[in-house]
C-alpha positions as CSV (number, residue, x, y, z in Angstrom):
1,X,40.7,-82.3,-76.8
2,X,41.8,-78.8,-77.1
3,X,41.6,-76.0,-74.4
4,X,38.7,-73.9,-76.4
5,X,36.7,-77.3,-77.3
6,X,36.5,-78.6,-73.2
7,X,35.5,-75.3,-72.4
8,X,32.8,-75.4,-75.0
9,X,31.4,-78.7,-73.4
10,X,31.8,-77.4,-69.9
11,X,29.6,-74.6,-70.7
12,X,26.5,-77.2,-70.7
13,X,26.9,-79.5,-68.3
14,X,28.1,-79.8,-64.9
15,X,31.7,-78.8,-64.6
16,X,34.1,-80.5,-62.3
17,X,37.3,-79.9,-62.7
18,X,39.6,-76.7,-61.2
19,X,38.0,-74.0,-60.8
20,X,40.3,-71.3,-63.2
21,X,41.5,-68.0,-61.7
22,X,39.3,-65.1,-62.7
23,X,39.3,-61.5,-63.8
24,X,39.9,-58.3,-61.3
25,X,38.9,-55.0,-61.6
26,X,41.8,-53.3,-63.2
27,X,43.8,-50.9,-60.8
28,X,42.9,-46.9,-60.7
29,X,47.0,-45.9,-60.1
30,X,47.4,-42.7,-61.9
31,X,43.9,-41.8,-62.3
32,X,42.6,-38.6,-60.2
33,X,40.2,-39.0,-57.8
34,X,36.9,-38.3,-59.9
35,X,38.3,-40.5,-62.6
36,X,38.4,-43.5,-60.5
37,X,34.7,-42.8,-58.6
38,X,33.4,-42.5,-62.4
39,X,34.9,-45.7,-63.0
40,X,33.8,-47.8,-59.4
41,X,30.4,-46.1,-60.5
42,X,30.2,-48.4,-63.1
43,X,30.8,-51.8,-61.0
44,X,29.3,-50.2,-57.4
45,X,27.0,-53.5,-57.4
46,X,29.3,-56.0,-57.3
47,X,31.5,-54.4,-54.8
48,X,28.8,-55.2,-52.1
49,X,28.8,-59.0,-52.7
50,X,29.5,-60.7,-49.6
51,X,30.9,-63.8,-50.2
52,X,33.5,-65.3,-53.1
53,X,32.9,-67.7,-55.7
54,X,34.2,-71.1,-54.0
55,X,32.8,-73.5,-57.2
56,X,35.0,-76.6,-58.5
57,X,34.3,-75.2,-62.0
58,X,36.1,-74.6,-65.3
59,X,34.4,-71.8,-68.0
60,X,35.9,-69.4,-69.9
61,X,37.6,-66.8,-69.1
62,X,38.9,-65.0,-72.1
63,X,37.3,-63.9,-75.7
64,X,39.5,-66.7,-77.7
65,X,37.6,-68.8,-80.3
66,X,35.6,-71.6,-79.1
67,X,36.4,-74.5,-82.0
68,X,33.9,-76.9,-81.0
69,X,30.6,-75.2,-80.5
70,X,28.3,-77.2,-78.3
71,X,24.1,-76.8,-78.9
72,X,22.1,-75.6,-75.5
73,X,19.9,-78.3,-74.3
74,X,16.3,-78.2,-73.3
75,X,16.0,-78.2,-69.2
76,X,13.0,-80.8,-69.3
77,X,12.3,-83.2,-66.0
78,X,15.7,-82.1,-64.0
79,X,17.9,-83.0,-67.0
80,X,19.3,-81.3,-69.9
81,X,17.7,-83.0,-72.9
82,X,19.3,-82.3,-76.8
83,X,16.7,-80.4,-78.8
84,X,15.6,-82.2,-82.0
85,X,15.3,-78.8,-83.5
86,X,15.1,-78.1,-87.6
87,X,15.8,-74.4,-86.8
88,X,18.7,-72.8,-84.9
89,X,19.4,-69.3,-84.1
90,X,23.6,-68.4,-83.8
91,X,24.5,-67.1,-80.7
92,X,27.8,-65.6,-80.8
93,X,30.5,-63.6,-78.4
94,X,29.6,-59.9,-79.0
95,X,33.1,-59.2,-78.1
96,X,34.2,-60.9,-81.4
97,X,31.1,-61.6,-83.0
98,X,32.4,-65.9,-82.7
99,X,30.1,-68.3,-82.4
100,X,29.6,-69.5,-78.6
101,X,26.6,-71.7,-79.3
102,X,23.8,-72.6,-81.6
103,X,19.9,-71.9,-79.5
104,X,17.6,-74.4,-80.9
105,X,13.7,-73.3,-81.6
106,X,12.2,-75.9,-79.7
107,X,9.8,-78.0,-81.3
108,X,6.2,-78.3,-80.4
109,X,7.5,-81.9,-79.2
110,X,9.4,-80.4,-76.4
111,X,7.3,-77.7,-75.8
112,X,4.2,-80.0,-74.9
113,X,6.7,-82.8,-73.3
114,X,8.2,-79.6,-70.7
115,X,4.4,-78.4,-69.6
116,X,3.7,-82.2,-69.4
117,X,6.4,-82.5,-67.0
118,X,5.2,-79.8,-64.9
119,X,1.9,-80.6,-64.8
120,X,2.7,-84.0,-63.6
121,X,4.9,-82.6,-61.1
122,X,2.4,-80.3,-59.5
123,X,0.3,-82.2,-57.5
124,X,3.1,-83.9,-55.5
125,X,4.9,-80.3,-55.2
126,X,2.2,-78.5,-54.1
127,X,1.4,-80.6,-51.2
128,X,5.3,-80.6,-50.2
129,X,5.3,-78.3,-46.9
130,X,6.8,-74.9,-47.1
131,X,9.6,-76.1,-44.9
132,X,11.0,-78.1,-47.5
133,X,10.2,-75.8,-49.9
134,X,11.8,-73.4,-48.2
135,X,15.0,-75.4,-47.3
136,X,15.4,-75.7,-51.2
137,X,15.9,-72.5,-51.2
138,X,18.5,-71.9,-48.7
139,X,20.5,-74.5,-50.7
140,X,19.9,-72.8,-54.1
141,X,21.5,-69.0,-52.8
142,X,24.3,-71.3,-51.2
143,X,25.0,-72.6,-54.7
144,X,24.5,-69.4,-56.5
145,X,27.0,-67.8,-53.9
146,X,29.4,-70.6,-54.9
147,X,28.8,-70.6,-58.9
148,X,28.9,-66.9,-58.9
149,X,32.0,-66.4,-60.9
150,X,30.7,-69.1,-63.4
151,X,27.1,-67.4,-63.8
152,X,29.2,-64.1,-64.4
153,X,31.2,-65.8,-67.0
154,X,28.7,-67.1,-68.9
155,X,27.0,-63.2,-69.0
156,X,30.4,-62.0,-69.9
157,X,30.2,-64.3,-73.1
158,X,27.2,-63.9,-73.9
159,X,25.8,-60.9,-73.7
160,X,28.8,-59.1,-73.2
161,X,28.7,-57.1,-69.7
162,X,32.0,-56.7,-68.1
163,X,32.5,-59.3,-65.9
164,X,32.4,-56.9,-62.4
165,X,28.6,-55.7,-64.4
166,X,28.1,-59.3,-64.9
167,X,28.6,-60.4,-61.2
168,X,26.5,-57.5,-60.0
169,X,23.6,-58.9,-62.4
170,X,23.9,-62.4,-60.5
171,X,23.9,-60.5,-57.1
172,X,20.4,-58.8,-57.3
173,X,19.3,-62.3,-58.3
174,X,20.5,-63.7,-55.7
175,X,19.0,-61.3,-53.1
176,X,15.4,-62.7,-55.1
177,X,16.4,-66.4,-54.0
178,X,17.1,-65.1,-50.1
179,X,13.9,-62.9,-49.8
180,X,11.7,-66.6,-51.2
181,X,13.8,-68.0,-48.1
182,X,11.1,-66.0,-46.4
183,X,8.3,-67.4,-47.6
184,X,7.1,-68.9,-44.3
185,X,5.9,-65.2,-43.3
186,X,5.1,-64.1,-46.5
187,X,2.6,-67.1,-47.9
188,X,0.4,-67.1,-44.6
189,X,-3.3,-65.8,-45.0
190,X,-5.6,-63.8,-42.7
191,X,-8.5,-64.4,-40.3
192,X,-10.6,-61.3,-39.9
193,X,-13.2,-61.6,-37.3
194,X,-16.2,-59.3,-39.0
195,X,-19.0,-60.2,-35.9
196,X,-19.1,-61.8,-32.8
197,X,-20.0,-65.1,-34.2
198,X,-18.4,-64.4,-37.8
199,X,-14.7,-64.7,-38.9
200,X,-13.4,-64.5,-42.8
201,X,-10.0,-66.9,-43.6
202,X,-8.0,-66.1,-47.1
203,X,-5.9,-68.8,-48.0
204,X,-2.8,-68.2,-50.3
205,X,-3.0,-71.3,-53.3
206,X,-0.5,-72.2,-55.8
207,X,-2.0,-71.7,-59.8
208,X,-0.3,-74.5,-61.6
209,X,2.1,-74.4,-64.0
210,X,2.9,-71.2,-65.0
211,X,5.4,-69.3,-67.0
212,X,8.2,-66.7,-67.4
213,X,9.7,-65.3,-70.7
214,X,12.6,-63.3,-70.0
215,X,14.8,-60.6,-71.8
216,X,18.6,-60.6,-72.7
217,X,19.8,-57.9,-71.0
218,X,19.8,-59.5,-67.5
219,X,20.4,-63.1,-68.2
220,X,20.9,-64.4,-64.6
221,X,19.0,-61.3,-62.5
222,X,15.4,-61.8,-64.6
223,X,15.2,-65.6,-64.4
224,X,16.1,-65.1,-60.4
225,X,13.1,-63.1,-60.1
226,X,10.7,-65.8,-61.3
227,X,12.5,-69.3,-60.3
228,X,12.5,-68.8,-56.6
229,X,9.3,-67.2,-56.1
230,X,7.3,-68.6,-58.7
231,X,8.6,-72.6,-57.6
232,X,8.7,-71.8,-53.2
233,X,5.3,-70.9,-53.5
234,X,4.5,-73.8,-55.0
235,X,4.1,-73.6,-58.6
236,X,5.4,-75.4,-61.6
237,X,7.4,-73.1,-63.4
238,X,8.2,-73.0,-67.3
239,X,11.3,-70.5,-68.3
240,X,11.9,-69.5,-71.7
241,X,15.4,-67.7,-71.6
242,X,16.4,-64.9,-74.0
243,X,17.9,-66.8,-77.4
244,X,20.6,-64.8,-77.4
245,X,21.8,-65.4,-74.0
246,X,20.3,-68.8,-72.3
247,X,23.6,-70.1,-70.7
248,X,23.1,-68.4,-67.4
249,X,19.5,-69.9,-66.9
250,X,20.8,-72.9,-68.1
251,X,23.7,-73.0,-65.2
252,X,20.8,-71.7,-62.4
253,X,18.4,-74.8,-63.9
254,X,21.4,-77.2,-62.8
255,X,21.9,-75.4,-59.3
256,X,18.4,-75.5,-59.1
257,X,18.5,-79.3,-59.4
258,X,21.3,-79.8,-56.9
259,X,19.1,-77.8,-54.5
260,X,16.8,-80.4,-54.3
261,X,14.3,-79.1,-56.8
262,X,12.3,-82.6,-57.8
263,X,11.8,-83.2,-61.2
264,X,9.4,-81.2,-63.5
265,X,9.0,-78.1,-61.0
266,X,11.5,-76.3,-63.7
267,X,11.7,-77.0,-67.1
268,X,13.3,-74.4,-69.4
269,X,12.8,-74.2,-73.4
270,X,14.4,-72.0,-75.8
271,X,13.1,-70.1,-78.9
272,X,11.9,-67.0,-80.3
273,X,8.0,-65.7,-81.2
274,X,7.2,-69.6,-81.7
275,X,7.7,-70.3,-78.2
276,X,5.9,-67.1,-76.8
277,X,3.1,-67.7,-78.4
278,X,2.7,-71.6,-77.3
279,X,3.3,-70.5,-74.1
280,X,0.7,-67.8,-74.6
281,X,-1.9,-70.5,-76.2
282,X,-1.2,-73.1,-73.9
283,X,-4.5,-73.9,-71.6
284,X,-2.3,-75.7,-68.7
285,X,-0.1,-72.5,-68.2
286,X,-2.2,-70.3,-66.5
287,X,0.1,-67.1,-65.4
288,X,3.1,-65.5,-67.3
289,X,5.7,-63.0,-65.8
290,X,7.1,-60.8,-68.8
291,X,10.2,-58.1,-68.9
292,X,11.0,-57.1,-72.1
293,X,9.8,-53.8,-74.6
294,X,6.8,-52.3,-74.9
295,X,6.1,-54.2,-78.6
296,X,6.5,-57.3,-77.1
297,X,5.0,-56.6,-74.0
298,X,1.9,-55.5,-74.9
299,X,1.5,-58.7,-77.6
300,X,2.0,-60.9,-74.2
301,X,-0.5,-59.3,-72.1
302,X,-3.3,-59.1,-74.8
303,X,-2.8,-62.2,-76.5
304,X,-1.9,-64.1,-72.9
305,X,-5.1,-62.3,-71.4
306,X,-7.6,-63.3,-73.7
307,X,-6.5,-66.7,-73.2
308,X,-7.6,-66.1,-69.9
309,X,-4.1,-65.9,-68.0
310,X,-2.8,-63.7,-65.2
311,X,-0.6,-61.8,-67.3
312,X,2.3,-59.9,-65.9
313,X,4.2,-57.4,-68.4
314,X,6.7,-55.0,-67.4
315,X,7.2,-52.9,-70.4
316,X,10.4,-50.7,-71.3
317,X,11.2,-48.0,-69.5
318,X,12.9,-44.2,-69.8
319,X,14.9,-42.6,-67.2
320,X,15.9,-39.0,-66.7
321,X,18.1,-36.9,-64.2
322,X,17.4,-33.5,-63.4
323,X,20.7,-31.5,-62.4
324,X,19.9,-28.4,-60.5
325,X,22.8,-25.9,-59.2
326,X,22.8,-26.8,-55.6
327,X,24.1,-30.0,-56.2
328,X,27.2,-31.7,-55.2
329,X,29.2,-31.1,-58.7
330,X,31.2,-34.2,-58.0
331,X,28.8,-36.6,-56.7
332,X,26.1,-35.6,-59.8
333,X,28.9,-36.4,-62.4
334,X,30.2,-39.5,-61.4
335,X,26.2,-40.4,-60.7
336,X,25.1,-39.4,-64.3
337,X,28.4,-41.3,-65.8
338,X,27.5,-44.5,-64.0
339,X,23.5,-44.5,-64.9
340,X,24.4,-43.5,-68.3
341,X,27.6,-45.7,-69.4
342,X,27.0,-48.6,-66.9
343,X,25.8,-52.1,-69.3
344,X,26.6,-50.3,-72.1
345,X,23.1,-48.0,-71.5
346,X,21.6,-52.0,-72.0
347,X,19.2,-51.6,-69.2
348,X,15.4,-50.3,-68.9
349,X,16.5,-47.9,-66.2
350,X,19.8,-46.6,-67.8
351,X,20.1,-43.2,-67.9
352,X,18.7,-41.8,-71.4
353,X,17.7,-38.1,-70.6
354,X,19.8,-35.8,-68.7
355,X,18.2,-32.1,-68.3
356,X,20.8,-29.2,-67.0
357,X,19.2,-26.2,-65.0
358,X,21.0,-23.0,-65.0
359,X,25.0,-23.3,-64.3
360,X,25.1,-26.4,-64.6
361,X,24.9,-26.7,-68.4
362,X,28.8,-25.4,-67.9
363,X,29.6,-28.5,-66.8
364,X,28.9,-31.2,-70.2
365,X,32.2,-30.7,-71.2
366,X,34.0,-32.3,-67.4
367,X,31.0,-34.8,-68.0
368,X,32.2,-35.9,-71.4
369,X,35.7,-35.9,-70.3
370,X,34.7,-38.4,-67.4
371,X,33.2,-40.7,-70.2
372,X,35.9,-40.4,-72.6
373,X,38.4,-42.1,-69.8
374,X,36.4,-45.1,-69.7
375,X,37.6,-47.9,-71.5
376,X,35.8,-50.0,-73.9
377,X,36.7,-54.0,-74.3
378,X,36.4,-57.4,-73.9
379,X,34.1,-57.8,-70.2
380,X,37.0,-60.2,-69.4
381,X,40.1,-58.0,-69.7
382,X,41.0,-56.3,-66.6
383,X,40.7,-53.0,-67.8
384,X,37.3,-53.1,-69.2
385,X,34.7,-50.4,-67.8
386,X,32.3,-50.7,-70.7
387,X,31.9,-53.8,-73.5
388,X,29.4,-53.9,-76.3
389,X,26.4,-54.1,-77.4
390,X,24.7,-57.4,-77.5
391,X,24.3,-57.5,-81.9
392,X,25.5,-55.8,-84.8
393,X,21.8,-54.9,-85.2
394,X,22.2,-53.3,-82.2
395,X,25.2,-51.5,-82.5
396,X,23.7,-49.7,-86.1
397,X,20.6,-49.1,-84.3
398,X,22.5,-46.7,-81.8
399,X,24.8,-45.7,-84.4
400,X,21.6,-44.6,-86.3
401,X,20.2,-42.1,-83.6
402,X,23.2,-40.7,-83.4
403,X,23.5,-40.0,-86.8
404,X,20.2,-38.4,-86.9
405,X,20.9,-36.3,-83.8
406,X,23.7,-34.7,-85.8
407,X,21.4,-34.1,-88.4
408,X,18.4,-32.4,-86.8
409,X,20.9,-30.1,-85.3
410,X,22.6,-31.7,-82.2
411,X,26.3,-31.0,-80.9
412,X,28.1,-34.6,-80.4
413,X,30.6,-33.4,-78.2
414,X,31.9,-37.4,-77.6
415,X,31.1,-39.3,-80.5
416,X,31.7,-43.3,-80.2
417,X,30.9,-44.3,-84.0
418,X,33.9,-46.0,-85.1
419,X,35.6,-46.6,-81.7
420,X,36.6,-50.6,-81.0
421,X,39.5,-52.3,-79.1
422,X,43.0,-53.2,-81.1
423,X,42.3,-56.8,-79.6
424,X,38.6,-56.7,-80.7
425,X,38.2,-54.8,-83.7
426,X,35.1,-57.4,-84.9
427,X,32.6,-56.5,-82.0
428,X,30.0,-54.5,-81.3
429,X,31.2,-51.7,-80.2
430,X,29.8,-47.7,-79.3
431,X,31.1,-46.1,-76.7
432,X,31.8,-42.5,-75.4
433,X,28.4,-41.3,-76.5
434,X,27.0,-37.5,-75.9
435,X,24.0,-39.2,-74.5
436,X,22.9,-43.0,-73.8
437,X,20.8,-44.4,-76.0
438,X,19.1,-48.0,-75.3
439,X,20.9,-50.7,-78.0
440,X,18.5,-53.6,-78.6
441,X,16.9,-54.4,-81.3
């Protein structure tokens, strides 16, 4: 079996072999001194991990051409089941624009047969203490810790993030999975004593199976927002993962199971609008957790509430810096061209609006010069600060508001329309842009 062909079947199931050396953050020699803050800007969140990857694992590590594409499985009763899907959706390297995997639309089969699952698991799992529960837990960030170059790797390929932005996205999930190791003073209720020969008790109850569709832009960070909380306090959770990025959930479905998750507590299926709206019809799911854009958002929580369903929805989001003159020059740049550039701008909280008060409008042209040394390429390269977008549809989007900023008048003082990597000319790139502007489609 070729090298690209094992790597393709390590990337769904449990991997067991060597674990493969990985990329570094390339060196900053012969930068100056704001050049290389811009640039640690850019990967500040993984730089505060505190422990190594230590996982007997293989996964790629480079861009090359997988040449035997394996499908992603359903996650359904702790094992990774092979969808008997009609319809597939391409997922493919945005780097290269290669085909890393085909996502099946899972059928209505595998939809019922994964709520089943959790709904027989429930009663069993919700009478487990919240020791044990809790000990699950401690296992899972031990496991995370150790997988956390593999989770990373799998971001890298999939959605595209440099693999330093791709570690940082595991990170903040993992600080989700060690605040549920809390849960013994979190999940506690209260006794209020309202007379003399009164007292009021709250109790704090699990709701069932419930349910969390997540986005593609954080494809290990979003999914460790729901798993650990939704299943430690007791609840039967079903995860549908982004189609264009599942691998990551995928990966934390297996640690999960390793952890000592039983069976049925986490079931993961894949699709697009089909599975949203089974998940939003389905009587036995009674809560959903959303992150995605406003469109979508607002589809879930009406659709999802009239059902009768606790419906959580955070929406898209905008977010704009105010530079006034009494600011630290230095500090503000290397801020703005971390916020901005940082994901490729793929994040709700990127930095899409920057307003400049008084002298400080003198100072776009050192800002643009900061963002035109950062380097666009493949998120496994060493010298990657900033990889591409996640789709062609993406990348013309973006290319598209630029276009029309130049023609209602705006100055592009660092246009990225046509810039791309000699080794990657196929992928999706933008880069160097006067302002960011969110990619997705």
């Amino acid at each position: 079996m070729t090298m690209a062909a094992r790597r393709a079947v390590l990337r769904a199931v449990p991997a067991l072999s060597p674990r493969r050396a990985v990329p570094q953050i390339r060196s900053s020699f012969g930068m100056s001194p704001s050049q290389q803050v811009a640039r640690r800007r850019l990967h500040a969140t993984s730089q505060h991990l505190a422990a190594t990857s230590t996982a007997v694992a293989d996964y790629p590590t480079t861009h090359e051409k997988i040449q035997n594409v394996i499908d992603a499985h359903n996650f359904i009763d702790n094992e990774f089941v092979p969808s008997q899907a009609s319809t597939w959706i391409d997922l493919v390297d945005p780097a290269t624009n290669n085909l890393v995997t085909r996502v099946p639309q899972s059928t209505d089969e595998e939809l019922k047969a994964a709520v089943e699952s959790a709904e027989k698991a429930f009663p069993k799992w919700r009478a487990t203490s919240i020791m044990t529960r809790q000990q699950v837990m401690f296992k899972l960030a031990g496991l995370i810790r150790e997988n956390m170059d593999r989770l990373a790797a799998s971001i890298t390929l999939e959605q595209g993030k440099t693999f330093a932005d791709a570690k940082g996205d595991v990170l903040r999930g993992l600080q989700v999975v060690e605040t549920a190791c809390g849960i013994t003073t979190q999940l506690t209720g209260e006794v209020i004593e309202v007379a003399k020969d009164m007292e009021t008790r709250s109790y704090r109850e699990p709701l069932g199976v419930v349910a969390a569709i997540c986005p593609f832009n954080f494809p290990a960070m979003i999914p460790l927002w729901c798993v650990p909380l939704a299943t430690v306090t007791g609840n039967c959770l079903i995860l549908k993962p982004s189609e264009r990025d599942p691998g990551a959930a995928l990966i934390i479905a297996e640690l999960c199971k390793k952890a000592g998750l039983p069976d049925g507590v986490l079931n993961i299926v894949h699709g697009a609008a089909r599975t949203v709206d089974f998940i939003l019809d389905e009587p036995a799911i009674k809560a959903i957790s959303f992150v995605g854009s406003n469109r979508a958002g607002e589809y879930i929580w009406e659709r999802g509430s009239k059902n009768g369903k606790r419906v959580q929805a955070n929406l898209g989001a905008k977010n704009h810096a105010a530079v006034l003159p009494d600011c630290n020059k230095n500090h503000a740049l290397n801020s703005i061209a971390g916020a901005a550039f940082g994901a490729a701008g793929q994040r709700c909280m990127a930095l899409s609006t920057l307003v400049l008060i008084g002298e400080t409008k003198e100072w776009m042209p050192e800002l643009a010069e900061r963002a035109r040394n950062l380097k666009i390429n493949g998120g496994f390269e060493p010298d990657a600060d900033l990889g591409p977008l996640i789709s062609p549809e993406s990348k013309k989007r973006v290319e598209d508001l630029i276009q029309s900023a130049e023609e209602e008048g705006a100055t592009i003082l660092l246009d990225g329309r046509g810039q791309k990597p000699d080794k990657y000319p196929n992928g999706n790139w933008v880069s160097h842009r006067r302002s960011n502007v969110f990619g997705p489609s």
